[in-house]
C-alpha positions as CSV (number, residue, x, y, z in Angstrom):
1,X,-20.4,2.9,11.4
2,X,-19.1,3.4,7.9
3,X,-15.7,2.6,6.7
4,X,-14.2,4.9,3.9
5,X,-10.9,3.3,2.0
6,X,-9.1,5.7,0.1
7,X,-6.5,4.6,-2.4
8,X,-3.1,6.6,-3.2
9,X,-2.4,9.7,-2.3
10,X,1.5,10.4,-2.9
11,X,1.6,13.4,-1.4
12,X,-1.5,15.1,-2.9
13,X,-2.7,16.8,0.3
14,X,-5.1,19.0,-1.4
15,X,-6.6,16.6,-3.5
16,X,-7.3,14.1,0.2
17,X,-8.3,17.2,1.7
18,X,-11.3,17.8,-0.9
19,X,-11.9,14.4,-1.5
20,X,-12.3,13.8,2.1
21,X,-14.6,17.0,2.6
22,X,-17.1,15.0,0.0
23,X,-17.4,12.4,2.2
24,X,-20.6,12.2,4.5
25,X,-18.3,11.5,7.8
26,X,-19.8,11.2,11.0
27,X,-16.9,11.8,12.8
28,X,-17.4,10.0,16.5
29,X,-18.2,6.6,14.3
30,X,-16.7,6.7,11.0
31,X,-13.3,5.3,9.5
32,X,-11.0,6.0,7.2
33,X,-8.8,3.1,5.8
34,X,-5.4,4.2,3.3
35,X,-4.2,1.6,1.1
36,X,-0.9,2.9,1.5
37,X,1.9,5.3,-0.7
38,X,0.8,7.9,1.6
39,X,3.9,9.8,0.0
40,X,6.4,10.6,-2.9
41,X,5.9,12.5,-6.2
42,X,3.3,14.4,-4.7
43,X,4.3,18.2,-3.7
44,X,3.2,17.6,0.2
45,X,4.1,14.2,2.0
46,X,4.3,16.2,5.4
47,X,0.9,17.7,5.0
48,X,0.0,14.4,4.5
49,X,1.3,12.8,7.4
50,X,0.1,15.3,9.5
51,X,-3.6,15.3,8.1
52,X,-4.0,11.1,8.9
53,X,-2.0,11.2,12.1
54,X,-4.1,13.8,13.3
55,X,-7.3,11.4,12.5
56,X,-6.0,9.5,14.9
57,X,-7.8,5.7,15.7
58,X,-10.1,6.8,13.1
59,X,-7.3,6.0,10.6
60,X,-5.7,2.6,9.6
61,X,-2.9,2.7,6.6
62,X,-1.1,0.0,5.6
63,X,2.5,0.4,4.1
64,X,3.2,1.0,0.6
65,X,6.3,0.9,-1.5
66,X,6.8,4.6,-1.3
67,X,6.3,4.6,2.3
68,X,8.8,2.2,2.9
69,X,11.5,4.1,0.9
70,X,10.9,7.1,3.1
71,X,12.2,4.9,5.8
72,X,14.7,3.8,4.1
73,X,15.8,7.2,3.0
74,X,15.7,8.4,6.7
75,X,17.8,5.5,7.8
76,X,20.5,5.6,5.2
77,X,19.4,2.9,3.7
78,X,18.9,4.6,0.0
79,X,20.0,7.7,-2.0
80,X,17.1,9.8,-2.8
81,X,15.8,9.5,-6.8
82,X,15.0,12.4,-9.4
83,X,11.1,11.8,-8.7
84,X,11.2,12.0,-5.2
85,X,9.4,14.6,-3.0
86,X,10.3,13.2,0.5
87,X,13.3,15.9,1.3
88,X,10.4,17.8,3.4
89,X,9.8,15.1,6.1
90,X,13.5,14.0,6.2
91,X,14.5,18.0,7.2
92,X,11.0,18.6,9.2
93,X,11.9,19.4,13.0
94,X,9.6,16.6,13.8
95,X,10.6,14.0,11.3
96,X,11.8,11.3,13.8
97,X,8.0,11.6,15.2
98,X,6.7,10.7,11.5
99,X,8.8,8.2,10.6
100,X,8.6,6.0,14.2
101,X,5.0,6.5,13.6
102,X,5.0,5.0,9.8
103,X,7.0,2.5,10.6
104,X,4.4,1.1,13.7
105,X,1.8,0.8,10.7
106,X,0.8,-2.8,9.5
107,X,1.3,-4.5,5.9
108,X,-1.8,-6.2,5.9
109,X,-5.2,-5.2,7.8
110,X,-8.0,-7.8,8.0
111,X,-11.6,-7.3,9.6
112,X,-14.1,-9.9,9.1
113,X,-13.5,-11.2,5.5
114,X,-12.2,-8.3,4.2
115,X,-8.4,-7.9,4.0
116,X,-6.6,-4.7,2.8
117,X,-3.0,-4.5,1.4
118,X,-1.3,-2.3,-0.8
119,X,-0.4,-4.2,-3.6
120,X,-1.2,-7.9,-3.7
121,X,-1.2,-11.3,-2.0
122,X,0.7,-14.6,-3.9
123,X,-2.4,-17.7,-4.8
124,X,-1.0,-20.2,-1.9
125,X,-1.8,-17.5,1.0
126,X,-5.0,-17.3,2.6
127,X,-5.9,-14.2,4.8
128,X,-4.6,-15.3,7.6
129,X,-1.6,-16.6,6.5
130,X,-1.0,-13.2,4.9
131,X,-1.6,-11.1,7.9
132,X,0.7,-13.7,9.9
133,X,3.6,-13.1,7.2
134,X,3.1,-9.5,7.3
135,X,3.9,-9.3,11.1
136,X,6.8,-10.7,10.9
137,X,8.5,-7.8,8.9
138,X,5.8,-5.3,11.0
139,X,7.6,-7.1,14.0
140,X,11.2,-6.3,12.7
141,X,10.0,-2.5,11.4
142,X,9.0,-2.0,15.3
143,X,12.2,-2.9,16.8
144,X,15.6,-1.3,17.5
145,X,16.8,-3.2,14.5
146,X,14.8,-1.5,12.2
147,X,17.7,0.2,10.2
148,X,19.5,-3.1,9.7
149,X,16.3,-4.6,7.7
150,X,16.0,-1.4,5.7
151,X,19.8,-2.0,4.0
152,X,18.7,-5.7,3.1
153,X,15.1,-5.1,1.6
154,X,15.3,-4.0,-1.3
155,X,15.9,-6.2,-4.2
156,X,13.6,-8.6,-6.5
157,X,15.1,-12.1,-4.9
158,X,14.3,-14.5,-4.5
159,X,11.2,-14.7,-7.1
160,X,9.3,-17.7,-5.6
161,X,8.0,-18.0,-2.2
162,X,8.7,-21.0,-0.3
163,X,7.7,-20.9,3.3
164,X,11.1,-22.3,4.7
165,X,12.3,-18.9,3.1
166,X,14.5,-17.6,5.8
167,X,16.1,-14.8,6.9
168,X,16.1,-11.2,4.9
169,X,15.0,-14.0,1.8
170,X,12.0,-14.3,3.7
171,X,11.2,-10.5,4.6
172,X,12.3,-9.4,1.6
173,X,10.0,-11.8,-0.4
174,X,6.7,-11.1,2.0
175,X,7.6,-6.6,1.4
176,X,7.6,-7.2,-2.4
177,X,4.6,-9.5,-2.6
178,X,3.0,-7.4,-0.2
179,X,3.8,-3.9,-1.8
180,X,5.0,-4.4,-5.1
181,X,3.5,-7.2,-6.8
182,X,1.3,-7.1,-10.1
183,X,1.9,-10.3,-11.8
184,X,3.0,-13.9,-11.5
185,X,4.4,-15.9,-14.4
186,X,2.9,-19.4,-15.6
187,X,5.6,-21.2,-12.7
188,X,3.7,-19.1,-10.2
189,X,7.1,-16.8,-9.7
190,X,6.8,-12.7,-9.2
191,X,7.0,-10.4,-12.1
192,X,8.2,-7.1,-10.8
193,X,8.8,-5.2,-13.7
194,X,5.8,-5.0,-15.5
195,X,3.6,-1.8,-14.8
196,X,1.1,-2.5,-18.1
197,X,-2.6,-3.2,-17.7
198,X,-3.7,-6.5,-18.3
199,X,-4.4,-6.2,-21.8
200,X,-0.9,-4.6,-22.9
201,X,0.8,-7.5,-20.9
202,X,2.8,-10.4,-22.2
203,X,0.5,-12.9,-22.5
204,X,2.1,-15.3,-20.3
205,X,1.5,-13.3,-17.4
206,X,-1.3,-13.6,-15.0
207,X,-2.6,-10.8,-12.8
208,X,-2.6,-11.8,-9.3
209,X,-6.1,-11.2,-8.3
210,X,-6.9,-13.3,-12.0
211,X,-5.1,-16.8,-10.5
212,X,-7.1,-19.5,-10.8
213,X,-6.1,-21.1,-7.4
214,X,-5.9,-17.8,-5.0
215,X,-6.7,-19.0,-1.7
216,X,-8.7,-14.9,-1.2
217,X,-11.4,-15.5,-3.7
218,X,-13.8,-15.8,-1.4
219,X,-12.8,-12.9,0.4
220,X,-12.6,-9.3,-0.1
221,X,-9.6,-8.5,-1.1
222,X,-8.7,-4.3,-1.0
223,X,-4.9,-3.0,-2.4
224,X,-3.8,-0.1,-4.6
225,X,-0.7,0.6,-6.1
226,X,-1.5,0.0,-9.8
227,X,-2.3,2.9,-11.6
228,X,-2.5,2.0,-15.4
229,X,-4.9,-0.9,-13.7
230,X,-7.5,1.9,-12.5
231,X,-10.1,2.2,-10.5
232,X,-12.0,-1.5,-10.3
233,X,-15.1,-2.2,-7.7
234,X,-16.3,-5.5,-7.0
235,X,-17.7,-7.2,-3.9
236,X,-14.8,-9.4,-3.6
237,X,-12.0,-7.6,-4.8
238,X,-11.5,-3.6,-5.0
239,X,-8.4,-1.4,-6.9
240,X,-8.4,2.2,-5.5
241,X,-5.5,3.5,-7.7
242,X,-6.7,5.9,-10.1
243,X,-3.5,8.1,-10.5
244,X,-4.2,10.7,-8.4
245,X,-0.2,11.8,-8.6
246,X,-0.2,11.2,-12.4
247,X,-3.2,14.3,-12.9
248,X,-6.0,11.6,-12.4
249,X,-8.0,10.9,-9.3
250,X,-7.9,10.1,-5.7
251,X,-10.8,7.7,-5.5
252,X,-12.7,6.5,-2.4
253,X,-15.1,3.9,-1.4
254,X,-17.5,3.4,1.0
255,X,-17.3,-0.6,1.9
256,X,-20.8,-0.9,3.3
257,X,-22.7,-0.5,-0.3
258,X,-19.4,0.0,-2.4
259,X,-20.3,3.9,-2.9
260,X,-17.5,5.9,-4.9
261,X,-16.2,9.1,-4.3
262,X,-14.0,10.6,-6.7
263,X,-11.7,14.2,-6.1
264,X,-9.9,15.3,-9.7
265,X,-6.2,15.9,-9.2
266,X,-5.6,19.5,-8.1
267,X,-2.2,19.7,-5.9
């Protein structure tokens, strides 16, 4: 079995469809694993949607920050901005049937030592504390209270974790870590406004995988989300964003001997 983890797509259904028609799939064995922002700015959410639901068990995705605002969008729960591309799903006849099924898909997956978010995880939290925290929000996304959470998440407080956070605090804190995060600042607090790379930053901040203490060095650590950061491969930590929706690429790779696939914008 190989597992293929493709970074984000944003809506760019024909640039997933040709990446993914590069890839030497065996189709009753191999997987396909989306680091989330399955949608927005790109021209073709729905097609999207449709394309990894239909790859049924075959496909794991873990929620993004665009993914989640198409939630919140369908719940009331935010006005729709000038980049956004999500009207499509909102008025499809089957929309309820795509957004139940985002909102049943994890934060964090782990398999063996390798974990896979979309955007980061704070120094203090190991694997399995992370995949613990994420299913608590997974848990409240799930339920009949869904809506309610969707009003209250959005916002950048509080900056520093504490783990007797409570509350929408504490979900609100574990979404933007989880999906949002880039940086930390010297008194280990989030920074959620800087988009730079890391060599156009302010020098006092710290990229998150760069901490000196972060509990998931030893592990492999897989996100996307950060496209001026690009496309970066180790064995222990791998960055899939390469701005597919901003006329770059939709990148791939193949975890088993870190094998890249790149498709050149074209939607």
């Amino acid at each position: 079995m190989a597992t293929y983890v493709i970074g984000d797509v944003q809506g760019c259904a024909d640039s997933l469809e040709a990446l993914v028609s590069q890839l030497p799939l065996r189709l009753d064995r191999d997987e396909l694993w989306f680091v989330g922002d399955l949608v927005n700015r790109g021209p073709k959410s729905l097609k999207v949607l449709k394309m990894i639901q239909a790859a049924g068990e075959r496909a794991t995705c873990v929620l993004g920050n665009h993914d989640l605002h198409l939630l919140a969008l369908a719940c009331g729960a935010r006005a729709a901005g000038p980049g956004d591309t999500l009207l499509q799903v909102i008025k499809a006849p089957d929309a309820k049937r795509h957004i139940n099924w985002l909102r049943n898909r994890p934060l964090a997956h782990a398999r063996g030592n390798t974990l896979m978010v979309h955007a980061g995880v704070l120094p203090g939290w190991s694997l399995r504390k992370t995949v613990s925290l994420a299913r608590e929000v997974e848990a409240r996304l799930q339920s009949n209270h869904w809506q309610d959470f969707m009003h209250e998440m959005y916002g950048n407080a509080p900056l520093h974790w504490r783990d007797n956070l409570e509350g929408h605090a504490r979900l609100r804190t574990i979404v933007n870590v989880l999906t949002r995060v880039r940086y930390l600042t010297p008194e280990g607090h989030l920074e959620l406004k800087c988009k730079a790379p890391p060599a156009q930053a302010p020098a006092r901040l710290t990229p998150w995988f760069d901490h000196a203490e972060r509990a998931t060095s030893h592990q492999r650590v897989i996100v996307g989300h950060w496209s001026t950061l690009g496309l970066r491969i180790s064995p222990q930590f791998i960055a899939l964003d390469s701005g597919c929706v901003w006329r770059g690429y939709l990148s791939a790779v193949r975890l088993e001997d870190l094998a890249v696939f790149q498709q050149i914008a074209i939607d």
